[in-house]
C-alpha positions in Angstrom: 15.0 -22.0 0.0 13.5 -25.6 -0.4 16.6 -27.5 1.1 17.0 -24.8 3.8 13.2 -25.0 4.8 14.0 -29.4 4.8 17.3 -29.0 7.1 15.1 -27.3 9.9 12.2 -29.9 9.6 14.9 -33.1 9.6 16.7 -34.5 12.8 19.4 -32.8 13.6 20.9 -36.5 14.0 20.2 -36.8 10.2 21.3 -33.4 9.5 25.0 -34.5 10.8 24.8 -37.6 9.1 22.4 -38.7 6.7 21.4 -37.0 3.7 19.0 -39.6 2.0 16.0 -37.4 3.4 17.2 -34.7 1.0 18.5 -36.6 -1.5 17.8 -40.2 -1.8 19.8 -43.2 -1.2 22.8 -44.3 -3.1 22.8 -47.4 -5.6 25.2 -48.7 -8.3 23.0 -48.4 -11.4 24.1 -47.5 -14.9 27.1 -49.4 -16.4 28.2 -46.1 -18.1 27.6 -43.8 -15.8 29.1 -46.1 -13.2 32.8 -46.2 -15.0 32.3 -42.4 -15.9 32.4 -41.4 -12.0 34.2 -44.5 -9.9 36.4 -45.6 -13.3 35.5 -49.2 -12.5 32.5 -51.2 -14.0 29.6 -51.6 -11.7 30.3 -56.0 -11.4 34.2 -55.0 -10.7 33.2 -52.8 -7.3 32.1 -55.5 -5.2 35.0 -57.6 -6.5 37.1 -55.2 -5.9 35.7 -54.4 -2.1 36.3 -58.1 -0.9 39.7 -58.4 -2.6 40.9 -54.9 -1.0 39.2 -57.2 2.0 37.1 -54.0 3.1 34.8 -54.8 6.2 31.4 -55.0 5.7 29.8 -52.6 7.1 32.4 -50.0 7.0 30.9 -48.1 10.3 32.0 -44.5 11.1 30.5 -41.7 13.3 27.2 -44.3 14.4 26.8 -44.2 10.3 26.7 -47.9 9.2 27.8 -48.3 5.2 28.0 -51.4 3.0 31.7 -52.3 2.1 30.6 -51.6 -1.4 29.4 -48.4 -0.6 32.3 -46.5 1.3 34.6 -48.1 -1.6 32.8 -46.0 -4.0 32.7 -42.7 -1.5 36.6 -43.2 -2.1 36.8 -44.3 -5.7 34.6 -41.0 -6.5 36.7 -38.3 -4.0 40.3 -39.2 -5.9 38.6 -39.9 -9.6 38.1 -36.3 -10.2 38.6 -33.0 -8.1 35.4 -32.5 -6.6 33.4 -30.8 -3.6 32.8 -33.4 -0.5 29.3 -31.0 -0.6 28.8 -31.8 -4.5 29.1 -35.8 -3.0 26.3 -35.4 -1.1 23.8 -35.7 -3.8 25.2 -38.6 -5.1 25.8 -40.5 -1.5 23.0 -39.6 0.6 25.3 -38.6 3.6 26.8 -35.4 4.6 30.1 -33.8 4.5 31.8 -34.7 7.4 31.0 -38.5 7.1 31.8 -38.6 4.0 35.1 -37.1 4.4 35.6 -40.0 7.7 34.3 -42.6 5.2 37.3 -41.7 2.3 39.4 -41.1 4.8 39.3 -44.4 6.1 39.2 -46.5 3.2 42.4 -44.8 2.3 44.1 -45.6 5.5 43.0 -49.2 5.7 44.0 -49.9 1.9 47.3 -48.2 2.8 47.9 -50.4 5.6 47.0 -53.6 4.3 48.4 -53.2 0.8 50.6 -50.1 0.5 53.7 -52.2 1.0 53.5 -53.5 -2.6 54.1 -49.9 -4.0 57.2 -49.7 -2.0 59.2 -52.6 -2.8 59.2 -54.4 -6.5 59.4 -58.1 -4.1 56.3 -57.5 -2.4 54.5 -57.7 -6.4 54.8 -61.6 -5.9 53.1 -61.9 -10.0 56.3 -60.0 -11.1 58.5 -62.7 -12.1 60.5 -62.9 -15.6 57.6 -63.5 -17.5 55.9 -61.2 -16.3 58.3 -58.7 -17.2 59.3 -60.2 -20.8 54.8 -60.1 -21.8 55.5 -56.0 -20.4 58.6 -55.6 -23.0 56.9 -57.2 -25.8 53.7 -55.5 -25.0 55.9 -52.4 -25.6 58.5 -53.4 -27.9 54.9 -53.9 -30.1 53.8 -50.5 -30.1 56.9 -50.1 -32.5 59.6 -49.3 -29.5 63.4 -50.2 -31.0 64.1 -51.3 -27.2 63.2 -55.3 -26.9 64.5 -55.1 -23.3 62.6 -52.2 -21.7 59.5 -53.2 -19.2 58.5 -50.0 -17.8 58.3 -46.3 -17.1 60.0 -43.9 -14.8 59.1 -40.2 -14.1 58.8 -38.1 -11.0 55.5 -35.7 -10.3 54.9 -32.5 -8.4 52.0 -31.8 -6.4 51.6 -28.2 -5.6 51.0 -27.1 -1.9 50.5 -24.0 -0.1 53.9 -21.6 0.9 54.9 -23.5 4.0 55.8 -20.9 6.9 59.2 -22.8 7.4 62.1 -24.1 5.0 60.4 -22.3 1.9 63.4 -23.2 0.1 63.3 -26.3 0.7 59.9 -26.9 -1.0 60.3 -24.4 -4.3 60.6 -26.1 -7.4 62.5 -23.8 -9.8 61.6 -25.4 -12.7 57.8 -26.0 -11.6 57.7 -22.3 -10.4 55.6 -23.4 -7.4 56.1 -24.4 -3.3 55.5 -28.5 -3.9 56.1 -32.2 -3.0 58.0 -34.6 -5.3 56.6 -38.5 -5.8 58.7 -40.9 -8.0 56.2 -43.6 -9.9 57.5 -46.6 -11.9 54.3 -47.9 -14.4 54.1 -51.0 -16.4 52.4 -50.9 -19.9 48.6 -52.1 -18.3 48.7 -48.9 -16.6 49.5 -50.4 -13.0 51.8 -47.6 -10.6 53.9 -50.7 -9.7 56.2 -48.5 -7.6 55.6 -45.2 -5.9 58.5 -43.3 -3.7 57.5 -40.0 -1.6 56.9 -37.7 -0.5 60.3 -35.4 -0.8 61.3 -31.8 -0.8 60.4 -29.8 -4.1 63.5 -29.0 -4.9 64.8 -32.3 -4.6 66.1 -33.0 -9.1 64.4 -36.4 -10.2 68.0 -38.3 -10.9 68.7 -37.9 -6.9 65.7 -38.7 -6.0 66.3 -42.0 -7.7 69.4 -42.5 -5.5 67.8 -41.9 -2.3 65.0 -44.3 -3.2 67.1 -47.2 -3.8 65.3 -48.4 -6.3 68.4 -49.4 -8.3 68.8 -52.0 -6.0 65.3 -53.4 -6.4 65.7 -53.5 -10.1 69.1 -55.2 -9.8 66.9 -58.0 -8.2 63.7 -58.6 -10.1 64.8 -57.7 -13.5 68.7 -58.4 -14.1 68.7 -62.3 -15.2 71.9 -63.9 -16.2 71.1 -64.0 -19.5 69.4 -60.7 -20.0 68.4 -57.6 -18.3 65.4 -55.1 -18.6 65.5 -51.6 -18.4 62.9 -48.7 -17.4 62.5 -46.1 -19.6 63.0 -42.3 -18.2 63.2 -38.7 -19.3 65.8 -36.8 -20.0 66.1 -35.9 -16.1 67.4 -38.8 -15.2 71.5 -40.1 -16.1 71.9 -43.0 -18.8 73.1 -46.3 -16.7 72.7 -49.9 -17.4 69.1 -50.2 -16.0 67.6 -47.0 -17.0 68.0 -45.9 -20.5 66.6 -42.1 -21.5 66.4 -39.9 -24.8 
């Protein structure tokens, strides 16, 4: 009753935009609570912002937001499933900016620097030096393989029944209408490849074909004197670069 008698004494201007009347403004505070809700520590987000080279201010729908700011908006919609209303309290603005203000991010950082997920030669740090530190970071954690640098597996993301090619989007073995993404992740954690989206019925091994990333590895990892190997499930064939259960 208290927020619903606020909304009629507020602007309406402030009503579409700016929630910091009802809520307060938004600040980076505790270091805990900070890497609990964005996953990064509170010194890392500005960092972060100018490498990701985000304007400053990030400006959308006559709302004006540090670069800072509208990093975290994003950081906090994809760290955990939540409510763009539930963001309100924590951002100060309301639901449809906030929504613009991911959104945005998202496509600029996609622009700029999605490239590097498509192509192991756009990951200029990913020599063979790189790649021996990842096998021996592995080969450590007691792994018989000295040679293998990374990890292989395809994902499903559920979506609703589509009203065309149903077929086409049923996964079998997920029980469920869905698209298919193929991620390749080094030992730090880092998605260093990402193919997708494809159909849901679309089986992980030809997925690999299609995405060609064969080839890629055939060029950043086969050396003359050695060559490294991802590690995949059981979905995948056994071949000279890729070596499963």
């Amino acid at each position: 009753l208290d927020d619903l008698l606020i909304r009629h004494i507020v602007h309406d201007e402030d009503l579409l935009g700016n929630r910091a009347v009802l809520y307060g403004n938004f600040d980076l505070y505790n270091e805990t609570l900070c890497l609990a809700m964005f996953r990064f520590r509170r010194l890392d987000i500005p960092r972060l912002a100018m490498v990701l080279q985000i304007p400053d201010p990030v400006v959308v729908s006559r709302v004006f937001l540090p670069s800072t700011n509208a990093l975290c908006i994003l950081l906090r919609r994809i760290s955990y499933p939540n409510r763009l209303v539930d963001l309100e309290r924590i951002f100060g603005y309301s639901s449809p900016v906030l929504s613009q203000v991911a959104r945005t991010i998202s496509d600029f950082i996609d622009a700029n620097f999605g490239a590097k997920l498509d192509n192991l030669g756009n990951n200029h740090f990913l020599n063979r030096n790189k790649v021996e530190e990842y096998a021996q970071a592995i080969n450590i954690k007691e792994c018989p393989l000295q040679n293998c640098w990374a990890f292989i597996d395809g994902t499903a993301r559920a979506i609703c029944r589509p009203s065309e090619n149903q077929e086409a989007y049923y996964s079998g073995h997920k029980k469920m209408h869905c698209l298919k993404y193929q991620s390749v992740c080094t030992p730090d954690g880092l998605i260093i490849n990402l193919q997708g989206a494809y159909q849901g019925r679309r089986h992980d091994a030809a997925i690999l074909r299609e995405s060609r990333l064969l080839e890629q590895l055939q060029l950043h990892v086969v050396f003359p004197d050695q060559e490294f190997v991802l590690y995949g499930d059981e979905g995948y064939g056994l071949m000279n670069l890729l070596i499963r259960p």
